[in-house]
N, C-alpha and C positions, 0 to 999 in steps of 0.2 A: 163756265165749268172748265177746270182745264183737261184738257184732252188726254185721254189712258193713252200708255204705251202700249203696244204693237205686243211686245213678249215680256215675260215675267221670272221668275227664279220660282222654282218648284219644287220637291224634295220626292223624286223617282225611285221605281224598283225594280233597275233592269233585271238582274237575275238576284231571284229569293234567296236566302241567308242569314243572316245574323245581321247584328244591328249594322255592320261596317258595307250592307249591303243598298244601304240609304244612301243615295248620292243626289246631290244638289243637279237639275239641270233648264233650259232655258226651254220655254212651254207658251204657246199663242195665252195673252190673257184673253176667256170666256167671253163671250156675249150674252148676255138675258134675254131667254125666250121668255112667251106671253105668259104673267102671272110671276116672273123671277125678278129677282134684284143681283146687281152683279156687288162683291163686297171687296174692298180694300182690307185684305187681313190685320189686326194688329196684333191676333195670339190665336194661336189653337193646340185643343189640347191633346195628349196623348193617351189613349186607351189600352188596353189588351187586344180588342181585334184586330188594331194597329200593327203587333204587333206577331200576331197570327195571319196576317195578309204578307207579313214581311218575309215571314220565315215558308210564305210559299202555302197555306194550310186556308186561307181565307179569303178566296176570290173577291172583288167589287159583284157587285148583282148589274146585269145586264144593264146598260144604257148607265153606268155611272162612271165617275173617273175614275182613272187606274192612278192617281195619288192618290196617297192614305192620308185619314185625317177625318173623324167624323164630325169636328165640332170646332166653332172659331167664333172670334170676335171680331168687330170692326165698323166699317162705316159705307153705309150705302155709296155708291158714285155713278152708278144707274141702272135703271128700269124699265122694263120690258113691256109691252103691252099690256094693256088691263090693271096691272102692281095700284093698289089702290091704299094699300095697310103702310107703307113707308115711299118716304122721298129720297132725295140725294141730300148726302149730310146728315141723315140720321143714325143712328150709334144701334147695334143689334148683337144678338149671338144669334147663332143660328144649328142646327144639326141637320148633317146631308150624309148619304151614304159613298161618299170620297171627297175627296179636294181638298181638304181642310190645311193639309204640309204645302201652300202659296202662298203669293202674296194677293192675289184674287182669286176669289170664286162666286159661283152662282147657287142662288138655294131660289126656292120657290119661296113665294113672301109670307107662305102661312106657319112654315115651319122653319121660320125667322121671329125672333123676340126682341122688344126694346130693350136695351142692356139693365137689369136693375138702378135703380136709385142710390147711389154713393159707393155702387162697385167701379172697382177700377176696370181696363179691358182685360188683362190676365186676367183677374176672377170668372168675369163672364165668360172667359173661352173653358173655363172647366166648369160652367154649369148644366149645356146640353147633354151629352151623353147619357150621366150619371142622373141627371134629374128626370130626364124623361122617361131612361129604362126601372126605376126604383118608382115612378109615379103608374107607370104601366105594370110593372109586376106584384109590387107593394097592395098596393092602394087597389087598380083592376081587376086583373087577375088573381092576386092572392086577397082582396078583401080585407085587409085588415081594417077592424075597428078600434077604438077607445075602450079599453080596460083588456085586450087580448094581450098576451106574449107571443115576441118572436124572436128566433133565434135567426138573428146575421152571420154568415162567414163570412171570414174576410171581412172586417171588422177596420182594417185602417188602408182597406182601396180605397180608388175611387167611389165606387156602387157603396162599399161599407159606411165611410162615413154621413154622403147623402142618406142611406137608409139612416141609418141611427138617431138623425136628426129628426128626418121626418119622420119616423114612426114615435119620438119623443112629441113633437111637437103638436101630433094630433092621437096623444092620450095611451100610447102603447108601453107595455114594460120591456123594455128591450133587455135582451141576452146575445152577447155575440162572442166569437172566437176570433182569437190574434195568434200570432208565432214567436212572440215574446214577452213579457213583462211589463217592456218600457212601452209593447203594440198595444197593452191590455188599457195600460195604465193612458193611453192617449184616448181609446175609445172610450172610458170613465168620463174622460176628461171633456168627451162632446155631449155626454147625456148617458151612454150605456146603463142601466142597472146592474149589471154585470157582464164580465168580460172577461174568459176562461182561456188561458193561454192551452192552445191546443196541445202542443210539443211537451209538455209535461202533465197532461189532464186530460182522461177521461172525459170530452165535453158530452155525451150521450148521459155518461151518469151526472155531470155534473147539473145537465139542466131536470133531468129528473129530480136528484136531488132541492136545485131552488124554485122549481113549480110543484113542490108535493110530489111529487110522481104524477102529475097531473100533464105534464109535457108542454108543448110551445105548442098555441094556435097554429103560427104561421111560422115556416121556415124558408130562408132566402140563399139560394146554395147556387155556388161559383165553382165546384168541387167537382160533382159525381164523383163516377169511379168508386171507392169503399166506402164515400160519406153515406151513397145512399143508405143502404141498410140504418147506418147509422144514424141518420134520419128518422127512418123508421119506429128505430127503436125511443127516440125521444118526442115524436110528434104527439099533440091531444088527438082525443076522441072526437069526429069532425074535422080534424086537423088539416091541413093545407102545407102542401111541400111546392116551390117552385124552383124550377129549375131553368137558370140562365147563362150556364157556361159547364164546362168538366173539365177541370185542370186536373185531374185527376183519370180522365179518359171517359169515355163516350157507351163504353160495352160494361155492363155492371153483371152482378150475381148475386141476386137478392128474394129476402121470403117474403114474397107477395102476399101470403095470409095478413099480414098485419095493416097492408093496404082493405082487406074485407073487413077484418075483426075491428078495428079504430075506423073504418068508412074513411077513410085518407083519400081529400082528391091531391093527384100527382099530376103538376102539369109544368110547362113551362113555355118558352117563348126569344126571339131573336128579332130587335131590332130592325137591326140595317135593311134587310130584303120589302119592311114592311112597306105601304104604297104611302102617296102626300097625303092624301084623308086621312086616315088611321093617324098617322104623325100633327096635324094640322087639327086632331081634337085633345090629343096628348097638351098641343100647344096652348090649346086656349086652355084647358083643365089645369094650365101650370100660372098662366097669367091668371088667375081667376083665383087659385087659394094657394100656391107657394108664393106668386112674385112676394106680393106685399109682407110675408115671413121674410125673406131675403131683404126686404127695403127697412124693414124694421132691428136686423142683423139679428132675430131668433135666429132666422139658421144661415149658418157662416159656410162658404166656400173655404174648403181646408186645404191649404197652397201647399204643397213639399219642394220643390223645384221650377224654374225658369231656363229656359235653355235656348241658344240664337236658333233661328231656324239650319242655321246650316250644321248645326251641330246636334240635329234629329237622332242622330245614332248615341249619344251620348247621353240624350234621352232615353232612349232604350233601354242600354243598358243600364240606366238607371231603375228602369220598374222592372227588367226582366231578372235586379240584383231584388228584388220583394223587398228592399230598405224602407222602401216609400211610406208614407202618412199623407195619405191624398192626392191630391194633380199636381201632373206632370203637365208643365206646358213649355211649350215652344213660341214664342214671341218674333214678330216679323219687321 
């Protein structure tokens, strides 16, 4: 095997700021403790908490790295005691709660995956995040079945198009919101049944309107802030509202009767903080009924951008300009 270098290139965040606030700097590479794999980066992707840690708003959770980066690709080069699930030389993505902006890191081996079947490494680095938070909120917590409606925001994220797919893919009418025309017309274009350009459209009436006045079983909101209400007012009776971000702010002001009167469960949930178990059944529950949708390209990893790693910031401001249709990745 040939021998790891000593230090590696990293993408740091001495003081919080704006994207010009990512600086490349030189960092011990990792060692594998018992049950981890140390990984040769080849891409990792860029998210939103990314860039909510950047700007200073989104600490690491205790005992993780202080690089940003929840998700990468690459190739095993070695293994820590007990690692029984991969070798060295074998091809993985994996999602960890930091380190993903190197050129090495270490994840525990359970919530590590074999890269799919005819994915390139960029795809794979923008599968963890998005697949595990949308398999977890979707499908877990939010319950959806075959033959329910849901209504997606954010419609051409990341989180957006992984839902859209997979709620298509296992039997759901998807409805979701974009900030454009040409955003609506892209999430058509992955399966959406509909796709209501927010910025000119009443999407509250508009999904009343295409369920009968009957509302969306499930809704998947990145928003808060005034969407709730407006949630509210389009959820079914029974309905399920999940709540996975608020770009829109954290403090709302809303009439809770209609959480009684429609029986609305309102819940939500956050990642990164979660422990390895929790993450490590997420993992198998994705090898087990998405890989093989991935290996068969029903559902396609939606690329927008490639970016060097040293040019993280450029990243940035790429998804902080909301242009985007999908991952953003940085390549190592």
């Amino acid at each position: 095997m040939t021998a790891l270098p000593p230090t590696m290139t990293a993408i740091a965040i001495p003081v919080p700021g704006g994207p010009e606030a990512l600086v490349p700097q030189t960092r011990p590479v990792p060692g594998p403790g018992p049950g981890e794999v140390l990984v040769k980066i080849a891409a990792a992707g860029v998210n939103r908490p990314d860039v909510l840690q950047r700007s200073g708003g989104y600490p690491p959770p205790k005992g993780a790295s202080d690089i940003p980066g929840l998700e990468f690709s690459g190739e095993v080069v070695a293994c820590g005691d007990g690692v029984t699930r991969f070798k060295t030389g074998d091809k993985v993505c994996a999602l960890v709660a930091g380190g993903g902006y190197a050129e090495y890191a270490v994840v525990h081996e359970t919530n590590a995956l074999p890269v799919p079947a005819g994915l390139s490494m960029v795809e794979a680095a923008g599968i963890p995040e998005t697949f595990f938070t949308v398999w977890s909120n979707v499908f877990d917590r939010g319950g959806l079945k075959s033959g329910e409606t849901i209504l997606i925001h954010g419609g051409t994220s990341g989180i957006g198009v992984t839902a859209i797919q997979l709620a298509k893919a296992f039997g759901a009418t998807v409805i979701t919101t974009a900030g454009s025309d040409e955003k609506c017309a892209a999430a058509k274009a992955l399966g959406a049944d509909h796709a209501i350009n927010y910025r000119t459209t009443d999407f509250t009436a508009a999904v009343n309107e295409i369920t009968g006045k009957r509302g969306a079983h499930l809704i998947l909101d990145m928003v808060g802030g005034d969407y709730v209400q407006k949630n509210l007012d389009c959820v079914a009776v029974d309905g399920r509202i999940v709540q996975i971000a608020f770009l829109h702010g954290s403090e709302i002001k809303a009439d809770i009767r209609w959480i009684m009167l429609k029986r609305v469960t309102f819940t939500g949930s956050t990642l990164r903080i979660r422990d390895i178990a929790f993450k490590a059944a997420l993992a198998d529950a994705l090898k087990a009924k998405v890989w093989p949708l991935l290996e068969s390209g029903t559902v396609k990893v939606v690329m927008d951008s490639t970016y060097p790693l040293a040019e993280a910031s450029k990243a940035h401001a790429r998804m902080e300009g909301s242009t985007h249709v999908g991952k953003i990745v940085l390549t190592v």
